[in-house]
MIVEX-874619 format. One record per residue (C-alpha): residue in one letter; x, y, z. Coordinates in steps of 0.25 Angstrom, whole numbers. Example, Ala and Ser with C-alpha at 12.3 -4.5 7.8 and 13.67 -1.06 7.14 Angstrom:
% MIVEX-874619
res  u  v  w
A  49  -18  31
S  55  -4  29
% end
This chain:
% MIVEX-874619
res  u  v  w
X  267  -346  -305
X  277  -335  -299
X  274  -325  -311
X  258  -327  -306
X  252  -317  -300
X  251  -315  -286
X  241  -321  -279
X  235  -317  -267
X  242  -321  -255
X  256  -318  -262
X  257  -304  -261
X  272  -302  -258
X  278  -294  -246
X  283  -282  -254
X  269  -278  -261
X  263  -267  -259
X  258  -264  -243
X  254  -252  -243
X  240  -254  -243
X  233  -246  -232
X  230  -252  -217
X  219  -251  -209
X  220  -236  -201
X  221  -238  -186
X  213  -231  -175
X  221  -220  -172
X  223  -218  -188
X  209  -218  -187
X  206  -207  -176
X  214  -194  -173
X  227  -200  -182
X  233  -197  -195
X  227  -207  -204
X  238  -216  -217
X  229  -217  -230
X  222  -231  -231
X  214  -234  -241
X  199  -237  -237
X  200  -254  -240
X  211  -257  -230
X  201  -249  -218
X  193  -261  -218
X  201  -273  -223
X  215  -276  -215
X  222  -283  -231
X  234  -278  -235
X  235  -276  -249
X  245  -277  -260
X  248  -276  -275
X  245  -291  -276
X  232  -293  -266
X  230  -290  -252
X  235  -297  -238
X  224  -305  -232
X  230  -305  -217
X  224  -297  -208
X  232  -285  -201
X  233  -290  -188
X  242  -278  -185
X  240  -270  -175
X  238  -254  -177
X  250  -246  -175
X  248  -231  -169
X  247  -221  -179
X  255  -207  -176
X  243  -198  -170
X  244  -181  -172
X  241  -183  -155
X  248  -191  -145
X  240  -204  -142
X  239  -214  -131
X  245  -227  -137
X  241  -236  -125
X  232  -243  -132
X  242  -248  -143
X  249  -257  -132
X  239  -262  -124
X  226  -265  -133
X  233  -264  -148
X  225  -251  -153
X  227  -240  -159
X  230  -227  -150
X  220  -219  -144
X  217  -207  -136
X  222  -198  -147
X  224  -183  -142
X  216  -178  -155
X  204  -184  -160
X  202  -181  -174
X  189  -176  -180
X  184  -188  -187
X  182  -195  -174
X  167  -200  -172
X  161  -202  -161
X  164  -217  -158
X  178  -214  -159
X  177  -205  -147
X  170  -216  -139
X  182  -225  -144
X  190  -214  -138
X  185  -213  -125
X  183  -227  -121
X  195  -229  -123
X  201  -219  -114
X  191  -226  -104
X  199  -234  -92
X  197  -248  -92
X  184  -251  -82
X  181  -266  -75
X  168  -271  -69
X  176  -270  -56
X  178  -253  -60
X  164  -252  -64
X  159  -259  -52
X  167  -250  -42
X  161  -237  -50
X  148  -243  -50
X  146  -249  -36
X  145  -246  -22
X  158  -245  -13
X  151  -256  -2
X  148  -266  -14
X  162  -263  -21
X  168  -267  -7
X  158  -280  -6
X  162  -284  -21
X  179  -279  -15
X  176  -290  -1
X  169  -303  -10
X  181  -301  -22
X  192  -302  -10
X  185  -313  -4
X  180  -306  9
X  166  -314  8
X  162  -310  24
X  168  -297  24
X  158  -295  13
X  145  -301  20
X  149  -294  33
X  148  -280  25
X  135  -285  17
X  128  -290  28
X  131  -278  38
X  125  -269  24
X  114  -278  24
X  112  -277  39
X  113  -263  38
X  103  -261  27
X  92  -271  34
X  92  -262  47
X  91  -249  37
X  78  -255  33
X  71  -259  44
X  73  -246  51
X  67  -239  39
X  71  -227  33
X  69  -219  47
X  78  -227  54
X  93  -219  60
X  99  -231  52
X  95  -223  38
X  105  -212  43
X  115  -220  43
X  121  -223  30
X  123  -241  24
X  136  -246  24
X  137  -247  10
X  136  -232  11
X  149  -230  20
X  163  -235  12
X  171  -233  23
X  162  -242  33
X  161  -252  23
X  177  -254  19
X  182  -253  33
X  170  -265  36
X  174  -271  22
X  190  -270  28
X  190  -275  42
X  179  -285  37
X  187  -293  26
X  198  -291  37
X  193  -300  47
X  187  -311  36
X  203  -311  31
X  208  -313  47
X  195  -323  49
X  201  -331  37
X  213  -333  45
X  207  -334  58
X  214  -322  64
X  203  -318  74
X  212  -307  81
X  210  -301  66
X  196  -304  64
X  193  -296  79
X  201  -283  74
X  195  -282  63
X  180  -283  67
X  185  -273  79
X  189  -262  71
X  177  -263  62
X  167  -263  77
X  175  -252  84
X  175  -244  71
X  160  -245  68
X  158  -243  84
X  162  -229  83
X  150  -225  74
X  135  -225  82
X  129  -229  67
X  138  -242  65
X  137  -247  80
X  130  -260  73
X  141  -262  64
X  151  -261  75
X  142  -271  84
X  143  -281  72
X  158  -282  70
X  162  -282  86
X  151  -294  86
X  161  -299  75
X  173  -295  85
X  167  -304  96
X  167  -317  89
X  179  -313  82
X  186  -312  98
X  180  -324  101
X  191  -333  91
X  203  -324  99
X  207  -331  109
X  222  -326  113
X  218  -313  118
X  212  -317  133
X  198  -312  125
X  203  -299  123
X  195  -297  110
X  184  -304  116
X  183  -294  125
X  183  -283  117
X  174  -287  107
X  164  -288  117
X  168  -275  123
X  164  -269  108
X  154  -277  105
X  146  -275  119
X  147  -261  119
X  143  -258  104
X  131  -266  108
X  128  -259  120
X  130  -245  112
X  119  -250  103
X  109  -252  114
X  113  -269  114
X  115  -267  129
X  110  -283  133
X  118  -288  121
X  130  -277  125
X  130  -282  140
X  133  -297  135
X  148  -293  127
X  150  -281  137
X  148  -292  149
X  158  -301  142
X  167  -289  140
X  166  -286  154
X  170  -302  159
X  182  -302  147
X  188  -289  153
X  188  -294  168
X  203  -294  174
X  210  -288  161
X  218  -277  159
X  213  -275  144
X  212  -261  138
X  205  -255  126
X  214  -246  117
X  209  -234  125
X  216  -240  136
X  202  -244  144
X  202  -256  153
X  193  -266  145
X  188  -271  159
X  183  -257  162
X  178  -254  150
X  167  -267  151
X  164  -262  164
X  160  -249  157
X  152  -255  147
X  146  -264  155
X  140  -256  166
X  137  -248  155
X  129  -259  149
X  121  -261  161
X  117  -245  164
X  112  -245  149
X  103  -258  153
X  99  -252  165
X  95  -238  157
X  86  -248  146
X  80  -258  156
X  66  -252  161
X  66  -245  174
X  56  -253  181
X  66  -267  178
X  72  -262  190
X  79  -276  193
X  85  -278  181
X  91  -264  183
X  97  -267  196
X  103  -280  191
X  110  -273  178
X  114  -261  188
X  119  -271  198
X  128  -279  188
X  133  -263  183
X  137  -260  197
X  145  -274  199
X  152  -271  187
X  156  -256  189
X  159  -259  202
X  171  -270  198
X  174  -260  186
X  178  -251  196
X  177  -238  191
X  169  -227  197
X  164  -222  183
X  157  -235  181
X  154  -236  195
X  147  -224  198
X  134  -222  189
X  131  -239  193
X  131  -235  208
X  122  -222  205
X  114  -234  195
X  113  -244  205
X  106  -235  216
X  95  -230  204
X  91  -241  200
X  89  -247  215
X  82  -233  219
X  72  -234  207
X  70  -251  210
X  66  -244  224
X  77  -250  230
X  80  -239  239
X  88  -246  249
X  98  -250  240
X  98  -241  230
X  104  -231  246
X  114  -241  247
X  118  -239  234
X  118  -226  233
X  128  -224  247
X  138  -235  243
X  138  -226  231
X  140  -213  237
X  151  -218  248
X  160  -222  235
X  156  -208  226
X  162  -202  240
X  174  -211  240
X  178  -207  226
X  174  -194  226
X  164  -195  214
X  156  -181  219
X  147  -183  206
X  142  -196  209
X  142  -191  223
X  133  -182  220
X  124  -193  211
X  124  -202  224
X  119  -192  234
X  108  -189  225
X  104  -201  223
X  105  -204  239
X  98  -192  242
X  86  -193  234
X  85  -210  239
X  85  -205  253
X  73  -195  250
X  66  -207  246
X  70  -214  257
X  63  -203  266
X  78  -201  271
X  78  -186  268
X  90  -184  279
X  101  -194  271
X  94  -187  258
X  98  -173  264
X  112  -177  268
X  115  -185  251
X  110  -170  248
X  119  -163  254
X  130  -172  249
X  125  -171  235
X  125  -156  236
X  139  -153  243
X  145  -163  234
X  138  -156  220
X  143  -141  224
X  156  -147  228
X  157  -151  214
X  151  -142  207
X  139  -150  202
X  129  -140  202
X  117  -146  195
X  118  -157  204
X  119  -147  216
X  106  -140  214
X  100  -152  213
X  105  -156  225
X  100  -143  233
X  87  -145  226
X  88  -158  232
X  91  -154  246
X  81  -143  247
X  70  -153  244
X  75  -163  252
X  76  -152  265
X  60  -146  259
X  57  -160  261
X  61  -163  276
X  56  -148  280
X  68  -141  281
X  65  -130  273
X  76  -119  275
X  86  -130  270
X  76  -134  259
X  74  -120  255
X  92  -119  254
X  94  -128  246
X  82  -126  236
X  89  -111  234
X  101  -117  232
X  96  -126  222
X  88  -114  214
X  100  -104  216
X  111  -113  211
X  111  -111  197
X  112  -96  198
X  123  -97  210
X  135  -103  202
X  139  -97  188
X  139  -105  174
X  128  -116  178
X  116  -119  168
X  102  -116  175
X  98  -125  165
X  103  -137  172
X  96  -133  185
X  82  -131  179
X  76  -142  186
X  84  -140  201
X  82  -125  200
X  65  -129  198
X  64  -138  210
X  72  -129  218
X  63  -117  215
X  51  -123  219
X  56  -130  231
X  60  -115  235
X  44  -111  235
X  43  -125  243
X  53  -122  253
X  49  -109  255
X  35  -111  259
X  38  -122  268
X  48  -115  273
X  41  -102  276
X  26  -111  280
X  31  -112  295
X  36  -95  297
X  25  -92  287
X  12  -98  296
X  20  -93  309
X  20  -79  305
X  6  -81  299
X  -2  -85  312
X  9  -76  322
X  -2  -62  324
X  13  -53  324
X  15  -42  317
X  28  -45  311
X  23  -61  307
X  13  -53  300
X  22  -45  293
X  32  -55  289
X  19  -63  283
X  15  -51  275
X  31  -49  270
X  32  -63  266
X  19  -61  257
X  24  -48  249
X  36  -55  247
X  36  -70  247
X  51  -73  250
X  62  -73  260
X  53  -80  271
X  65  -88  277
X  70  -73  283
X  54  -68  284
X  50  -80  292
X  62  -85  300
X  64  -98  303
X  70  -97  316
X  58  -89  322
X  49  -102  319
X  56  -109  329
X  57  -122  322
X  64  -135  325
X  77  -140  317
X  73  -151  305
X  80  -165  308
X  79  -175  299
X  75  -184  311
X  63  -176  317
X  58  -169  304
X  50  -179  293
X  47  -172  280
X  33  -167  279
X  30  -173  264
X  31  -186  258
X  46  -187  253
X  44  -196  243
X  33  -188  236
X  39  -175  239
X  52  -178  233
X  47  -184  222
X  39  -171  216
X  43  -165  204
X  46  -151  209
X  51  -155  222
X  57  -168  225
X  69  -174  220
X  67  -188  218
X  63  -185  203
X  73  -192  194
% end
């Protein structure tokens, strides 16, 4: 049974085991190729002098010597032959070189794809729902959304489609993604101080850009209910989330909504010493912003509501007066006599005006000296009480050359010289109206441009003047039978000027003007209020 012959699966260790194996990848493409016979290509039996060896070669492919260096990478990592062989050889076809270049291919995910393939706002939506961030998330959606909605109704002629989506603006969208997911963490674990800084930044950041005023009311809204769960701060942050919030509102034209925080701001800040980081006296500050709150619904309500005007000016006046700064102060005092003026409060509106002009004295303030003596001047026209209006004139004149406010002092002389035409005191009248016409060519380095209108009325209330002053000496001459009346008459005619020195006053004979014998000769009211004339016009 020994002496038999072999069978099969007894082929012993030392036969022949030389047959060929099968080539490997790189044997196959761009390396020296060991003979094989074409059976073992396409079978993995070893054969032998006696039969051949069913097992399978499992073995792995050992890296063949190349003629070029080779990147053996893969060898360790996925058990393959080497690639990226520096010299292909000419038998390659064309699927080989795909092989070839997919392979030098880095490695891309769904999450790689996804970031190549997607817009930066919904990679940073997916980033916020994978870390959990689920409000942060609908926050940033809804304002999109909100964003988008508005877009839409207004059409594509509205302002809003000139300024560009969220989802169009990275750095807009990560800082609200940042300070968003923030506060959800800090809301987590009730820190409310955390919550209120990180809604503030996001408002006073937003605030600072006219097109994202409604995104900056939409987070201090957030700030205010944030301030409401601090309570260890005597309603610090309370108060400057309403300060924010308030005013943002009142920018946007909100102003009855505004007034609501920006009176609560008003009543938090009573009696404390907090400052901004500017250094600015919270308690001033709502002053500021609430008198300003009140002349802004003052300018929108209609001009014939005139007691709802004089209530909202009222409750300005009380609070500029406590603020106590002349700045606030001032334009309120100036507000309050208009309004009572054009409500025909007359008497009033005096008694405004000269509490008014004893404390612009008192402080020196010459420019709303100057406002106030106008504004009295031109009450006691209406009040037929041209003598107190002469007297405000002449304060408002010495006090606009002694200052050097020179468009308000050819207004004045316009002013005066009307007011003296009026009451028949035409030599003064006639003064003052030169004044007026001569100013802008008298002092160096002024605009005739800003004296257009004052420089018109003056020139015709010169021809006025000089008629009525001349009617009297002209009508004397006229109906006296001597020769040199005659002759002045005929001299005025060839030469139409210069009759104050043709026709002297003095020889008339007539009596000085007072105030208390001399009434004016024309309707006050309806002469001051004529376009070319008067100066009543607003």
């Amino acid at each position: 049974m020994h002496n038999s012959q072999p069978s099969y699966l007894s082929v012993s260790l030392g036969a022949n085991n030389n047959a060929d194996k099968m080539a490997s990848y790189s044997q196959c493409y761009g390396c020296k190729r060991t003979p094989q016979s074409l059976v073992s290509n396409f079978t993995s039996f070893t054969a032998s002098n006696a039969g051949a060896d069913c097992d399978i070669n499992r073995q792995y492919e050992l890296p063949s010597q190349c003629v070029s260096p080779c990147n053996v990478s893969n060898v360790l990592t996925r058990k393959l032959a080497p690639i990226q062989c520096g010299q292909l050889s000419e038998t390659i076809n064309d699927q080989a070189t795909k092989l070839h270049l997919r392979s030098e291919l880095p490695h891309l995910t769904r999450k790689d794809v996804a970031q190549i393939r997607l817009p930066f706002y919904q990679l940073l939506c997916h980033a916020l729902l994978e870390n959990g961030y689920h409000r942060a998330f609908s926050e940033l959606f809804g304002l999109h959304q909100k964003q988008n909605e508005e877009r839409r109704l207004a059409g594509p002629e509205s302002p809003l489609w000139y300024i560009p989506p969220l989802a169009e603006q990275p750095e807009k969208v990560t800082l609200m993604a940042h300070h968003l997911s923030e506060a959800e963490a800090a809301s987590r674990r009730r820190d409310a101080h955390t919550v209120f800084t990180s809604y503030l930044t996001l408002g006073l950041t937003f605030k600072e850009s006219p097109d994202d005023l409604w995104l900056a009311e939409h987070f201090f809204k957030y700030t205010l209910e944030a301030a409401v769960m601090i309570t260890d701060d005597d309603n610090l942050k309370l108060a400057i989330a309403h300060q924010h919030y308030g005013h943002t509102l009142q920018v946007r034209g909100f102003l009855e909504q505004a007034s609501v925080s920006l009176k609560e701001f008003y009543r938090l800040t009573r009696e404390k010493l907090w400052r901004d980081d500017k250094g600015q006296l919270l308690q001033k500050l709502a002053s500021t912003y609430l008198v300003e709150n009140f002349q802004s619904q003052i300018a929108q309500c209609p001009s014939h509501y005139h007691s709802d005007r004089i209530t909202l000016c009222r409750k300005a006046h009380e609070i500029a007066l406590e603020c106590g700064d002349w700045k606030i102060e001032a334009p309120i005092w100036l507000l309050v006599g208009e309004i009572l003026e054009s409500a025909n409060n007359l008497q009033e509106a005096l008694v405004v005006y000269r509490d008014f002009f004893d404390k612009a004295c008192t402080r020196g303030d010459y420019t709303n000296l100057s406002r106030v003596c106008e504004a009295l001047a031109k009450l006691c026209q209406k009040l037929n009480n041209i003598e107190d209006s002469i007297q405000y004139l002449h304060k408002f004149a010495s006090s606009c050359e002694r200052h050097g406010q020179w468009v308000e002092l050819g207004r004045a002389c316009q002013m005066l010289g009307t007011a003296y035409d009026t009451v028949g005191d035409y030599a003064s009248a006639l003064k003052w109206m030169k004044k007026a016409y001569n100013l802008p060519h008298m002092i160096q380095g002024l605009k005739p441009e800003a004296f257009d209108e004052t420089t018109e009325s003056s020139r015709i209330m010169i021809g006025v003047t000089r008629a009525h002053l001349m009617h009297k000496a002209y009508v004397t001459n006229m109906l006296n039978n001597q020769s040199p009346a005659v002759y002045r008459v005929i001299e005025w005619k060839a030469r139409p000027k210069n009759e104050d020195k043709l026709f002297p006053i003095n020889e008339l004979q007539l009596p000085p003007i007072t105030f208390n014998n001399r009434r004016p000769k024309r309707d006050v009211l309806l002469y001051a209020k004529h376009p070319s004339t008067g100066f009543l016009k607003r």
